[in-house]
C-alpha angles and dihedrals in degrees: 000000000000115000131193088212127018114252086240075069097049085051106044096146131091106239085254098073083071092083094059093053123119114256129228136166108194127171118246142021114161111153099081090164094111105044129111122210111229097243088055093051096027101029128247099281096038094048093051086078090046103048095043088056095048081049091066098040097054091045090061094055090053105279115156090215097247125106120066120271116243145171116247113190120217112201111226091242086076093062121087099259091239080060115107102230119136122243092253093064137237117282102206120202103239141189133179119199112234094220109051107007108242118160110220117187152184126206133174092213123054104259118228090246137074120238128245 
């Protein structure tokens, strides 16, 4: 599979810098098709870090704990121009909860929308 960047340069980040992320609940997302789950970008061993931060994180905004972690990857073009986002876009961490729906994020840039 051929990138335009590596996947080390969609997570530059240590796991960490989780914690700092904004912090956003949103109903719904529905169209899944073009996540990508951690283990698959970070490996197996790496993601396991990750994932168990952004666990904590969306339970504290109310998650249940059921429902996969995934990257969602947001293109520059979305953010207001005056935004500081860099040209290569925002991968947000994202769950959604298996019984009502609900889309819980991280992101390490403020998103142009308010949460629910």
């Amino acid at each position: 599979m051929s990138y335009t960047i590596g996947p080390s340069e969609v997570v530059d980040y240590p796991a960490e810098r989780l914690r700092d992320f904004y912090s956003y609940g949103f109903e719904y997302i529905d169209n899944r098709l073009f996540c990508v789950s951690a283990e698959r970008l970070l490996g197996t061993r790496a993601a396991q870090e990750y994932v168990a931060i952004a666990k904590e994180r969306f339970t504290e905004l109310g998650w249940a704990g059921d429902g996969e972690i995934e990257l969602l990857w947001l293109p520059s073009f979305v953010f207001p121009s005056s935004s500081d986002v860099p040209p290569t876009g925002v991968v947000l961490w994202h769950v959604k909860q298996s019984d009502d729906g609900i889309s819980y994020l991280l992101s390490p840039v403020e998103l142009p929308f308010e949460a629910f």
